[in-house]
DRENPA-3360 file (N, C-alpha, C; in nm, 2 decimals, always signed):
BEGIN
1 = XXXXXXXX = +3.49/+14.50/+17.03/+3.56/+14.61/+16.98/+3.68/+14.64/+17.07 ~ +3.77/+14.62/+17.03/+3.91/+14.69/+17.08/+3.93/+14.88/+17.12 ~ +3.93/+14.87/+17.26/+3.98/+15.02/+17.29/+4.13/+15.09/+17.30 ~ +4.13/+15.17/+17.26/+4.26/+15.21/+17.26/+4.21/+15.35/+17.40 ~ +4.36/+15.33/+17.49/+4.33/+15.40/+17.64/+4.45/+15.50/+17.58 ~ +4.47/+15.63/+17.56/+4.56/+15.69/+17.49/+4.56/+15.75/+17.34 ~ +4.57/+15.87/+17.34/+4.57/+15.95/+17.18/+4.70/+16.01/+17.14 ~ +4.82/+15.90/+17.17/+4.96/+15.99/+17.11/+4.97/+15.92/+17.04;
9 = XXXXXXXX = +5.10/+15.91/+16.99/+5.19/+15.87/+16.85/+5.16/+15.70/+16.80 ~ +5.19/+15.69/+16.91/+5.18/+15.54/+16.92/+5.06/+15.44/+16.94 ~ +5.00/+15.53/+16.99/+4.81/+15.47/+17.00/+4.81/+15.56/+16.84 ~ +4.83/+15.63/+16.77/+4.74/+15.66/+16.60/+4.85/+15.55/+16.53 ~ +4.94/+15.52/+16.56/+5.00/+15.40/+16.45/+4.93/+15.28/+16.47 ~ +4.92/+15.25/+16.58/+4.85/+15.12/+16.65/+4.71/+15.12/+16.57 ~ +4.65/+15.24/+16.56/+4.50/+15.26/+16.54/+4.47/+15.25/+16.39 ~ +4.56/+15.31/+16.33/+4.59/+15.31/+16.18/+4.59/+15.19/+16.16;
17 = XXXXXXXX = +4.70/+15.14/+16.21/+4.73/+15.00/+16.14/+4.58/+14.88/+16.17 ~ +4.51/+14.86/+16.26/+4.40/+14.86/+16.23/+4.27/+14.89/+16.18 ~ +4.31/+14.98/+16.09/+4.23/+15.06/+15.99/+4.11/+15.09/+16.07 ~ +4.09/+15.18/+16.17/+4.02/+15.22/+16.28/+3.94/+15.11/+16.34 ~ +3.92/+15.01/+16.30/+3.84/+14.89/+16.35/+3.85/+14.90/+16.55 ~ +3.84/+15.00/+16.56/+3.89/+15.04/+16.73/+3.79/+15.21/+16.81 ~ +3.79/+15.17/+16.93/+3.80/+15.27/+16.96/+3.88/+15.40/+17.06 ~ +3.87/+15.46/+17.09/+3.96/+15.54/+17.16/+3.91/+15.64/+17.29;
25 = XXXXXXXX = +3.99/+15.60/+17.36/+3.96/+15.68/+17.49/+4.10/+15.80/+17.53 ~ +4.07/+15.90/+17.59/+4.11/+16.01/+17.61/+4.06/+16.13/+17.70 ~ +4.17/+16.21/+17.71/+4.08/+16.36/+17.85/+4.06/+16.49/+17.76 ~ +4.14/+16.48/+17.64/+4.13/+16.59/+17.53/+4.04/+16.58/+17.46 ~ +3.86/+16.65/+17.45/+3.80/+16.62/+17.33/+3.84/+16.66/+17.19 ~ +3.90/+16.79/+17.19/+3.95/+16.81/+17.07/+4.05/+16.75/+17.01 ~ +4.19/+16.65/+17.10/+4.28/+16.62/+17.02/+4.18/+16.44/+17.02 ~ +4.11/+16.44/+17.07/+4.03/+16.32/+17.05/+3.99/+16.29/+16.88;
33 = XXXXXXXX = +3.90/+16.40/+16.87/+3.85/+16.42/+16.77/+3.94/+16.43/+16.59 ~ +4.03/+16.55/+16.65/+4.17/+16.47/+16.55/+4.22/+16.37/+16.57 ~ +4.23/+16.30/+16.62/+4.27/+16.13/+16.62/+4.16/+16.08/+16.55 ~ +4.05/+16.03/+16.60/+4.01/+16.01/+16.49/+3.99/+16.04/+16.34 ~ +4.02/+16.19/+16.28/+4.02/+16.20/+16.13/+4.16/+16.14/+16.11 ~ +4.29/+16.14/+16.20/+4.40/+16.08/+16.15/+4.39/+15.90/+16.12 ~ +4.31/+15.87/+16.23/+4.29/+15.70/+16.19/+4.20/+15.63/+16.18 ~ +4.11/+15.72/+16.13/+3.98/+15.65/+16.11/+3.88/+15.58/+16.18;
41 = XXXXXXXX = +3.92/+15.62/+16.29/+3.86/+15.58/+16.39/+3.72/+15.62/+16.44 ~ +3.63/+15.58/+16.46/+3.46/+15.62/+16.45/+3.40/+15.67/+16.56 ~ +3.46/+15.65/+16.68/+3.40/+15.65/+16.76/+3.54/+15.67/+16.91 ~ +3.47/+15.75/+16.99/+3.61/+15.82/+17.10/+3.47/+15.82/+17.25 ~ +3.59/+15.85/+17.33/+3.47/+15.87/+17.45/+3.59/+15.89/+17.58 ~ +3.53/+16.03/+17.67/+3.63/+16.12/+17.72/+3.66/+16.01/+17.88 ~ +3.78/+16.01/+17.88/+3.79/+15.94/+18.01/+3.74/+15.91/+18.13 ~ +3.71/+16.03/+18.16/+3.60/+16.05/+18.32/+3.43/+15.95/+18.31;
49 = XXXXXXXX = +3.43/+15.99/+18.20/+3.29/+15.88/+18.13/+3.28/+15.75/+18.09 ~ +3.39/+15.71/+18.11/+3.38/+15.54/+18.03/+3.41/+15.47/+18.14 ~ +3.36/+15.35/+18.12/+3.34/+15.21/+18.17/+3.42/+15.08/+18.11 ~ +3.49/+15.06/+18.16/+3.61/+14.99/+18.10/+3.53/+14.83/+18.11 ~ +3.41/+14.77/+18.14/+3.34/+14.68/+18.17/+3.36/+14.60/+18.09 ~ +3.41/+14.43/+18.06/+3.38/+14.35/+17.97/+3.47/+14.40/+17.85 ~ +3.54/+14.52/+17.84/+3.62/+14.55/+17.73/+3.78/+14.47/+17.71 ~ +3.82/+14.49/+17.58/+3.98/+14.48/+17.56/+4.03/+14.63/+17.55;
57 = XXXXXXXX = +4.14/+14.65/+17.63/+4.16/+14.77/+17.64/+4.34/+14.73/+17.59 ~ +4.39/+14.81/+17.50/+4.54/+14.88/+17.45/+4.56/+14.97/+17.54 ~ +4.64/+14.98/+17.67/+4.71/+15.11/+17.72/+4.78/+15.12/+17.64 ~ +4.81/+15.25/+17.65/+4.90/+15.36/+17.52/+4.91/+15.48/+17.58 ~ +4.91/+15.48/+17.70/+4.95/+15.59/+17.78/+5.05/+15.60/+17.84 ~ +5.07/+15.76/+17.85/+5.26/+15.75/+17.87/+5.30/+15.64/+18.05 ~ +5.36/+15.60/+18.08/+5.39/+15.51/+18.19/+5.35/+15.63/+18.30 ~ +5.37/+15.75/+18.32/+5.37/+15.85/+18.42/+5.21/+15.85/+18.41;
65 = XXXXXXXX = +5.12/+15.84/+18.37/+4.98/+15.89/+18.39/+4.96/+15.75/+18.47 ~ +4.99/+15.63/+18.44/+4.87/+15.49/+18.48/+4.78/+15.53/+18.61 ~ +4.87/+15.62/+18.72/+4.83/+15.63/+18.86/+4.68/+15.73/+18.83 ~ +4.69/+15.81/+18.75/+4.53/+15.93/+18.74/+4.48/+15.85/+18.67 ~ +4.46/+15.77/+18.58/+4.35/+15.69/+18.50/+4.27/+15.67/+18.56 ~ +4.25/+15.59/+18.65/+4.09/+15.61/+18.76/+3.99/+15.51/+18.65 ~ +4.00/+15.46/+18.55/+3.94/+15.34/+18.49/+3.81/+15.31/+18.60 ~ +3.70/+15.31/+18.54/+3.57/+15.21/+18.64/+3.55/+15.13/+18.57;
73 = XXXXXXXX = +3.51/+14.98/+18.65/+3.47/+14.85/+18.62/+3.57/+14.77/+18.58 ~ +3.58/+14.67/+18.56/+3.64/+14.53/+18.53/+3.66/+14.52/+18.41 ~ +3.75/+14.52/+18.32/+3.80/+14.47/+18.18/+3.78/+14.34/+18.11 ~ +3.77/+14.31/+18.04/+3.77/+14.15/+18.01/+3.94/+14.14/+18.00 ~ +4.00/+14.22/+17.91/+4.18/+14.23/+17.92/+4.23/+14.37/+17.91 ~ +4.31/+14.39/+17.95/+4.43/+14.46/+17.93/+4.56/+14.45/+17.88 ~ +4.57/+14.48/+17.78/+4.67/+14.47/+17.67/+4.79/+14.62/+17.69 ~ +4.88/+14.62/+17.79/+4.96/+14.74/+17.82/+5.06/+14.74/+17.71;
81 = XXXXXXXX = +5.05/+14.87/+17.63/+5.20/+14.89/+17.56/+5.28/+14.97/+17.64 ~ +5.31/+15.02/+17.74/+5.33/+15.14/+17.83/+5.49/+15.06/+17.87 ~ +5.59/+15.09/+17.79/+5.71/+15.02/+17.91/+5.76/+15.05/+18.04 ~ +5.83/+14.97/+18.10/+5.88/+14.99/+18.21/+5.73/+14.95/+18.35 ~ +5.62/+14.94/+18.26/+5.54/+14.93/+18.35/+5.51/+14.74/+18.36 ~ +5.53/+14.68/+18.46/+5.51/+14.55/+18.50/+5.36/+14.49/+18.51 ~ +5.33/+14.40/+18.49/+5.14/+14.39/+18.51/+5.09/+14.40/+18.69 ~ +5.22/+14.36/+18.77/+5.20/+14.33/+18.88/+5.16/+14.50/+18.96;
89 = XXXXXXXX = +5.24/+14.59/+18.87/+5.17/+14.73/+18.89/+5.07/+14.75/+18.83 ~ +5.02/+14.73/+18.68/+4.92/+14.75/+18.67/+4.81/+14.74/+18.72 ~ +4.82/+14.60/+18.76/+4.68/+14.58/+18.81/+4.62/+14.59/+18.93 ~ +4.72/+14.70/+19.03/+4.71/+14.82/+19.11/+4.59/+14.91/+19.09 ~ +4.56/+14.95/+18.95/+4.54/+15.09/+18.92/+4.40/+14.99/+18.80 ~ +4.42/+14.92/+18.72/+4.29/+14.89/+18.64/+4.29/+14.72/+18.70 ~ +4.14/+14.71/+18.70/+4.06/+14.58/+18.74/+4.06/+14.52/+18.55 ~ +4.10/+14.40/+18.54/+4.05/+14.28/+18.46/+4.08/+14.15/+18.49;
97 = XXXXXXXX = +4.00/+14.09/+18.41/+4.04/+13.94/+18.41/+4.15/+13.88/+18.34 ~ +4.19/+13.95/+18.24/+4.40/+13.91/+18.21/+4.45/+14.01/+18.17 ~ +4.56/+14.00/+18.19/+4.65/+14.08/+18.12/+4.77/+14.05/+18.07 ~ +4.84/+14.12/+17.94/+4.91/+14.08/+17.87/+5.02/+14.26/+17.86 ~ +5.12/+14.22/+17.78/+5.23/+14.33/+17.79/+5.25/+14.33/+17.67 ~ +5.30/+14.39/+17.56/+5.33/+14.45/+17.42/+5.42/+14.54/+17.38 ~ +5.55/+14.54/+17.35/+5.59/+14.64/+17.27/+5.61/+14.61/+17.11 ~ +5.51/+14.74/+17.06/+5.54/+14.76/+16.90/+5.60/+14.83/+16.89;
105 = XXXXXXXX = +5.59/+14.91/+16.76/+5.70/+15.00/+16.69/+5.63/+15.10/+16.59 ~ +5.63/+15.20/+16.62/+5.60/+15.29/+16.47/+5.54/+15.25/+16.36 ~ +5.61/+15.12/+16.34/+5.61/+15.04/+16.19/+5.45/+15.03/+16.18 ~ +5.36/+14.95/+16.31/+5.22/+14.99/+16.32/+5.14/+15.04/+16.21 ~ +5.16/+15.17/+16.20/+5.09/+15.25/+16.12/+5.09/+15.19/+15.90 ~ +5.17/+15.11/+15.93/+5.23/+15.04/+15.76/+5.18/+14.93/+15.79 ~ +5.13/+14.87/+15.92/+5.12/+14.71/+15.88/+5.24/+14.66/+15.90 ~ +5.37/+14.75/+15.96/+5.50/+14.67/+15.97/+5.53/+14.66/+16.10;
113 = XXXXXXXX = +5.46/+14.63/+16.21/+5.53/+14.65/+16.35/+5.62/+14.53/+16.36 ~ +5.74/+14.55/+16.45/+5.76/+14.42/+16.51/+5.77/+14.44/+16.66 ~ +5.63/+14.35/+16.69/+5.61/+14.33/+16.82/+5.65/+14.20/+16.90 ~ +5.69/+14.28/+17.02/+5.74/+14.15/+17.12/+5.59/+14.15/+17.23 ~ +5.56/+13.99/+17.28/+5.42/+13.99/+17.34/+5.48/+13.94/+17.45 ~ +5.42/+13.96/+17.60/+5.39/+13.89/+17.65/+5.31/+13.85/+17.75 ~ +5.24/+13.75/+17.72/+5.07/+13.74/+17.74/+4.99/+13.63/+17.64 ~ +4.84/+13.66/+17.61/+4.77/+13.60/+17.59/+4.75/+13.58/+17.46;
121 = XXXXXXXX = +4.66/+13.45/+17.36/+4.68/+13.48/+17.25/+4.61/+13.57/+17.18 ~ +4.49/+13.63/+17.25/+4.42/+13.74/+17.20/+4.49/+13.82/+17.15 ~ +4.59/+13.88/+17.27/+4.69/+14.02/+17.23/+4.79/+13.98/+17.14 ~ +4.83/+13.83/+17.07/+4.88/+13.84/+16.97/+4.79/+13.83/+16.82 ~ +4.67/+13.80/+16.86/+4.59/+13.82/+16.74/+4.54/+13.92/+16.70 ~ +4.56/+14.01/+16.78/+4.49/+14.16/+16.78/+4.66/+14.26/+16.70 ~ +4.78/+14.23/+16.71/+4.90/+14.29/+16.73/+4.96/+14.19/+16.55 ~ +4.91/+14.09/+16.56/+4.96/+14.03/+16.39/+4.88/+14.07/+16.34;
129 = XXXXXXXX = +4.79/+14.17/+16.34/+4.70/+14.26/+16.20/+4.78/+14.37/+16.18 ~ +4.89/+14.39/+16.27/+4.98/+14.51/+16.19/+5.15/+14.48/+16.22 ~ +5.16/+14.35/+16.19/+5.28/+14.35/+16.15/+5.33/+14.20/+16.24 ~ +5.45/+14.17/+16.22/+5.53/+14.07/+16.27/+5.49/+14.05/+16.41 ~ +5.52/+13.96/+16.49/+5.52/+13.93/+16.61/+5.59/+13.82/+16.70 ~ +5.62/+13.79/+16.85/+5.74/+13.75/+16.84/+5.66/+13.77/+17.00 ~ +5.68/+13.58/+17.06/+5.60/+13.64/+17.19/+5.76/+13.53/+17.31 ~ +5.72/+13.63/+17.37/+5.85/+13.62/+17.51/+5.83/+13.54/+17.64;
137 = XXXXXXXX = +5.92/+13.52/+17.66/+5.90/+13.38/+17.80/+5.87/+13.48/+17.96 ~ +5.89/+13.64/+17.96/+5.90/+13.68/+18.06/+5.90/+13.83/+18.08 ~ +5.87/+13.90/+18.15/+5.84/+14.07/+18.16/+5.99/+14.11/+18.11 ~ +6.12/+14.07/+18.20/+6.23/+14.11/+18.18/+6.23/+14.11/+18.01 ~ +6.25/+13.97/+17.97/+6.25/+13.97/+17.77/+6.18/+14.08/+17.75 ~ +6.06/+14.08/+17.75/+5.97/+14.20/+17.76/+6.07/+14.32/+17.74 ~ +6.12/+14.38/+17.88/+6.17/+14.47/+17.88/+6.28/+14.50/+17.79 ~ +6.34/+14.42/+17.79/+6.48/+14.40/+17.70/+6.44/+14.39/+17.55;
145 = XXXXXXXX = +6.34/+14.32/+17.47/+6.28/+14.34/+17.37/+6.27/+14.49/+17.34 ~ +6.21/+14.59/+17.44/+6.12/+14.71/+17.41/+6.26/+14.81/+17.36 ~ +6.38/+14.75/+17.42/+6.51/+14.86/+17.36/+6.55/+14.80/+17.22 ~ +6.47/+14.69/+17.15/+6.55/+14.66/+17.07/+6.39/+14.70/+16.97 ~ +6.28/+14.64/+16.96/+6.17/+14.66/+16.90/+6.12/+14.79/+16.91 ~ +6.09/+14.84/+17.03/+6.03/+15.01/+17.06/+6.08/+15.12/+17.03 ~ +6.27/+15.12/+17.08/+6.39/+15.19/+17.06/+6.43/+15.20/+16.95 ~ +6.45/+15.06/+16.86/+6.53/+15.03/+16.72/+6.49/+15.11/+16.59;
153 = XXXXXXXX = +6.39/+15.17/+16.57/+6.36/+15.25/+16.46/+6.44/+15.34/+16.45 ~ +6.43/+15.44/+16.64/+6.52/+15.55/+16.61/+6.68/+15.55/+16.58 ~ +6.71/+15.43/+16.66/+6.82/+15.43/+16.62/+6.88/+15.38/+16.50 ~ +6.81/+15.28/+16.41/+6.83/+15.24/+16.26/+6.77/+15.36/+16.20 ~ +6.73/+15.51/+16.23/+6.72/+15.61/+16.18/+6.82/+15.68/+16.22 ~ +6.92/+15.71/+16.31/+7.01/+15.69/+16.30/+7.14/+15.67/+16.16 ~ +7.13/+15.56/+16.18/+7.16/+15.48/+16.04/+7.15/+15.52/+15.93 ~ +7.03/+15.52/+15.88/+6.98/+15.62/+15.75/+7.06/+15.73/+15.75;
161 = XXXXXXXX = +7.00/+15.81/+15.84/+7.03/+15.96/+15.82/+7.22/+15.97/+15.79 ~ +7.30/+15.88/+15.86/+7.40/+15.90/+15.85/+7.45/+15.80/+15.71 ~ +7.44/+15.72/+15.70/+7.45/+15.68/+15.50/+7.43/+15.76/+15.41 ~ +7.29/+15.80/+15.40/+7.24/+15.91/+15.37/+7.32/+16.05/+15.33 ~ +7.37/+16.08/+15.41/+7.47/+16.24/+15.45/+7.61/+16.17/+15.35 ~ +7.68/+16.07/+15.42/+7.75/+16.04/+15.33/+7.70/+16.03/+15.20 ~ +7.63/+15.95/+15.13/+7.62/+16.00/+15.02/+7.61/+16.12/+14.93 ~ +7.55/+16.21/+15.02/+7.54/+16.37/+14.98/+7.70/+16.43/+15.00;
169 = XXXXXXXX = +7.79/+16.34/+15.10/+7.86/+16.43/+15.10/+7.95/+16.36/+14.97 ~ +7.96/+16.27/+14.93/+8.03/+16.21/+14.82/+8.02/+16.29/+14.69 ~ +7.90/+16.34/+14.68/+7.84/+16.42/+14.54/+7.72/+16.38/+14.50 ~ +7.66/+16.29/+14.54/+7.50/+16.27/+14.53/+7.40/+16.36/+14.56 ~ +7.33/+16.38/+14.49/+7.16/+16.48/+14.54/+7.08/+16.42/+14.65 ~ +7.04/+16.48/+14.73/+6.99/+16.44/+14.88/+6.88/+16.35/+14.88 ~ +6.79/+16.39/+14.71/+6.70/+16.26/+14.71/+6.77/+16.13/+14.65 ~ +6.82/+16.11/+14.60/+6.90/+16.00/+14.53/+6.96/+15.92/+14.62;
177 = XXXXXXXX = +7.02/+15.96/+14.74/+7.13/+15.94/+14.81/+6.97/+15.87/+14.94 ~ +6.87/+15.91/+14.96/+6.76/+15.89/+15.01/+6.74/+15.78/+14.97 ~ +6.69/+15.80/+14.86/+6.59/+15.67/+14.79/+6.72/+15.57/+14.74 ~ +6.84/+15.57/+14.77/+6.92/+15.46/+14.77/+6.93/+15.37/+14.90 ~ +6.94/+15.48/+15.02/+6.91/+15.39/+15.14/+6.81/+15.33/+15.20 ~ +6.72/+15.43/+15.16/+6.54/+15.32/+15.20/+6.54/+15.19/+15.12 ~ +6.62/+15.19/+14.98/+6.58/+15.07/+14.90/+6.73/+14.98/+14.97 ~ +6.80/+15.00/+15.05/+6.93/+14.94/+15.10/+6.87/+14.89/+15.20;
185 = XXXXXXXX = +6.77/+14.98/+15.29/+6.69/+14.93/+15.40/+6.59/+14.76/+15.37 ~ +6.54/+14.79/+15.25/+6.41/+14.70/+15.21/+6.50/+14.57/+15.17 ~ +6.61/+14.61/+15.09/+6.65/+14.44/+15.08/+6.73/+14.36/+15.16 ~ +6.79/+14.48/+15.26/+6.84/+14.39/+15.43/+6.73/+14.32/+15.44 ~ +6.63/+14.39/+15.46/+6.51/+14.31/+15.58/+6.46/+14.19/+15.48 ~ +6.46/+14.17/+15.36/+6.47/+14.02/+15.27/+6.53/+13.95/+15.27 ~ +6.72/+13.97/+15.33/+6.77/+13.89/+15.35/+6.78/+13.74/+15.45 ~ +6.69/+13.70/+15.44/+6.69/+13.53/+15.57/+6.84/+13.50/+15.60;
193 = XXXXXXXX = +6.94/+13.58/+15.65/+7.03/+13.53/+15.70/+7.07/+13.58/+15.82 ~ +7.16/+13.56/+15.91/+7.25/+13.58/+16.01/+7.32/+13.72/+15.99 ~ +7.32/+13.86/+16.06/+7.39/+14.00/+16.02/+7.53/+13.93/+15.96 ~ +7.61/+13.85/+16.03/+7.76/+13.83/+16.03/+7.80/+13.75/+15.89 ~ +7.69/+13.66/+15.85/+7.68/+13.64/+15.73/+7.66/+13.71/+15.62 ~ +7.55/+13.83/+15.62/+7.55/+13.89/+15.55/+7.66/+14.00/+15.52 ~ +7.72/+14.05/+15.66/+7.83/+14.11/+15.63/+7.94/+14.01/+15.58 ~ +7.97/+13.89/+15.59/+8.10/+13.86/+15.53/+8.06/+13.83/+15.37;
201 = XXXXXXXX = +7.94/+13.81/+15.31/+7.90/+13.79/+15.18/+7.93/+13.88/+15.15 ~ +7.95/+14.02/+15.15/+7.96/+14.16/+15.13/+8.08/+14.20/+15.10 ~ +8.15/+14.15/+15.15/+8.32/+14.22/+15.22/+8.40/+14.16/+15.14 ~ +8.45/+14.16/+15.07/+8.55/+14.07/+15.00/+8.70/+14.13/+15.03 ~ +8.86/+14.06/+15.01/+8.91/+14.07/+15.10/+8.98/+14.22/+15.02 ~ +9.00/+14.31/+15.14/+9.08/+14.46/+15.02/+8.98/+14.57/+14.96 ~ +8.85/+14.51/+14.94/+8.77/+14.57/+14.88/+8.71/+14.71/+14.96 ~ +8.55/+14.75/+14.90/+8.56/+14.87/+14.90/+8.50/+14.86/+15.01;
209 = XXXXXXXX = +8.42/+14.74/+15.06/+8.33/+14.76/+15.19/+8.47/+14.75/+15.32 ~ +8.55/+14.64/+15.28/+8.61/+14.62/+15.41/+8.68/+14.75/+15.46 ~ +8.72/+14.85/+15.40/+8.79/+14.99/+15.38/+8.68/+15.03/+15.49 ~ +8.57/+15.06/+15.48/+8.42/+15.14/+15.55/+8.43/+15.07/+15.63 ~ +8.44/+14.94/+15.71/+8.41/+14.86/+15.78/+8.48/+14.91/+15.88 ~ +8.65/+14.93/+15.83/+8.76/+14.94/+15.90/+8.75/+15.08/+16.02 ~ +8.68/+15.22/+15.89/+8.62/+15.29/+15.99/+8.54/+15.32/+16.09 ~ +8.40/+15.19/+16.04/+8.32/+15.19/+16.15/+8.37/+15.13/+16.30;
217 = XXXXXXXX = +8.47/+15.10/+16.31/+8.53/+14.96/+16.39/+8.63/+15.13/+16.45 ~ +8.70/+15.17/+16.41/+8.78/+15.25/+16.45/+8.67/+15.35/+16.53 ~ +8.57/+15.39/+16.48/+8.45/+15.48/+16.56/+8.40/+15.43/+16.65 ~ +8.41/+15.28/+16.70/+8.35/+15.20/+16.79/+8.21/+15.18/+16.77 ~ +8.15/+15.21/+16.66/+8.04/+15.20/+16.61/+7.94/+15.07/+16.67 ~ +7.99/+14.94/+16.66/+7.90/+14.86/+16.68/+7.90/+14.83/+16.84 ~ +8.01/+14.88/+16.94/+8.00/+14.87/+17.06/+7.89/+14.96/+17.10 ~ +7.88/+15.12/+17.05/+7.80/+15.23/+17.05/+7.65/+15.18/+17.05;
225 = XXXXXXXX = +7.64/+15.11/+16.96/+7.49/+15.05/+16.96/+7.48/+14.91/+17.03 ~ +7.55/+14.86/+17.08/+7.54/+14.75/+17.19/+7.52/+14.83/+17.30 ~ +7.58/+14.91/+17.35/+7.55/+15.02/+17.45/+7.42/+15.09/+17.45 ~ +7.37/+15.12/+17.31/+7.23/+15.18/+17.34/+7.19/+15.08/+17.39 ~ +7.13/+14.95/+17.32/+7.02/+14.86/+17.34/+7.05/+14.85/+17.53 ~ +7.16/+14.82/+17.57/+7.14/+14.83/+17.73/+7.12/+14.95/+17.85 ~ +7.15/+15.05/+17.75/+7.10/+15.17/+17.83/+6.96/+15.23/+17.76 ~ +6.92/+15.18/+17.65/+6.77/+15.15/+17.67/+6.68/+15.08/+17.76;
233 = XXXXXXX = +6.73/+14.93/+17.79/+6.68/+14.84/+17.85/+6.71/+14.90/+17.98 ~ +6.78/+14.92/+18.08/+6.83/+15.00/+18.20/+6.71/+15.12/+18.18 ~ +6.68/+15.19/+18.11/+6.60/+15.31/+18.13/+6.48/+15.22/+18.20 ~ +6.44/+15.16/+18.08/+6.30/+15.07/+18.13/+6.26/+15.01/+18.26 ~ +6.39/+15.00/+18.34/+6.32/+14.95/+18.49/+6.33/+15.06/+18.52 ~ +6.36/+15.18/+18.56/+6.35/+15.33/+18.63/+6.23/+15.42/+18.63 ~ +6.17/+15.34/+18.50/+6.04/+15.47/+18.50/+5.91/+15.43/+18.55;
% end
C-alpha cells in the first residue's frame, strides 16, 4: 500500500488520481478525515502514531515542514514530491532504503499529470497510473522540470484566462468564449508536432493570426514566459 505523507492540494490530486488505492498520513484529524471523503481514500493515521517501517511513502509536504516530520523507522522508499528539496537532505530527516524525486501537476487528479521522475522504477510505476511521465538524468533536470511540469498549469492558465477575456471582449458570451479555449487547449495537446511548426502551419502570410502574433511579440510575451520558467527554476534552489 502506498502512503501518502501530506493532506494538501496536491497529495488529494495525487490520491484521486489513484482512486484512493492509498493511504494517508497527517497532524489534522479532521482535515484528515475530509481528505479522505474527497479521495476516497479508506484509511488515514495521525502523524505522531505511524511507523514509516517497510512502507512506500509520497512526501507531499510543504518543503518547510520536512525538518518537524520526526518519521519512526525505516521506509522501504521515499518517493519526495516536495521541490527544491534534494534527496541528499532528505535523508537527513527520514530513514529508507531508496529514494526517488517527482514532480507532478494538478492534472493528477484527471489521470493527466505530466510527471518528471527522478529515481527508481517503482516511483514511475506508481506516477504512470495518473498520467504521462518523463524520467530525468539528474536533481538539477529535476529542478528545472518542476518550473515547467509543477509551475506550467498556472501559467498556461494564464493563457486561458487571457484568450478567454479576449473573446468576451470581442462580443462573445463568457461561456462560449470558455468552452472555445478548453477545446483550443485539447487539440494543441493532439498535435505530435514541434510549437514552431505548429505555429508556422497556422500563420499564413498577412493573415489574421500573423496580425495577433505581431502583438504578442510587441508585448514581449514569449520572452515573459521564458523568464517565468527561470525564475521558477531559481525559486527551487532557495527554498
Amino acid at each position: 500500500m502506498i502512503v501518502i505523507v501530506g493532506n494538501g492540494k496536491m497529495a488529494l490530486a495525487i490520491a484521486k488520481g489513484l482512486k484512493g488505492e492509498c493511504e494517508v498520513v497527517g497532524r489534522d484529524r479532521v482535515k484528515l478525515e475530509e481528505f479522505c471523503k474527497k479521495s476516497g481514500v479508506k484509511s488515514y493515521y495521525l502523524l505522531d502514531d505511524f511507523d514509516i517501517t517497510d512502507k512506500t511513502l509520497i512526501l507531499a509536504t510543504k518543503p518547510n515542514s520536512l525538518e518537524t516530520l520526526n518519521l519512526k523507522g525505516k521506509a522501504k522508499e521515499v518517493i519526495s514530491i516536495m521541490a527544491g528539496k534534494n534527496i541528499e537532505e532528505i535523508k537527513k530527516y527520514i530513514k529508507a532504503s531508496a529514494y526517488s524525486r517527482v514532480m507532478p501537476n494538478i492534472g493528477a487528479e484527471y489521470n493527466s499529470s505530466m510527471s518528471a521522475i527522478y529515481g527508481s522504477e517503482k516511483a514511475k510505476e506508481i506516477f504512470d497510473k495518473i498520467g504521462d511521465t518523463i524520467k530525468v538524468n539528474s536533481q538539477k533536470e529535476l529542478d528545472i522540470a518542476t518550473a515547467i511540469a509543477g509551475s506550467g498549469p498556472a501559467f498556461l492558465a494564464v493563457v486561458a484566462e487571457a484568450i478567454s477575456d479576449g473573446g468576451v471582449l470581442c462580443g462573445l458570451s463568457r461561456e462560449m468564449s470558455y468552452s472555445l479555449t478548453r477545446g483550443l487547449f485539447r487539440s494543441f495537446s493532439a498535435i505530435d508536432k514541434k510549437p514552431a511548426d505548429i505555429k508556422d502551419s497556422v500563420m499564413s502570410p498577412a493573415g489574421t493570426t500573423a496580425s495577433g502574433y505581431e502583438v504578442l511579440e510587441e508585448g514581449s510575451v514569449r520572452n515573459s514566459f521564458i523568464k517565468a520558467i527561470k525564475s521558477a527554476y531559481e525559486k527551487s534552489q532557495k527554498i
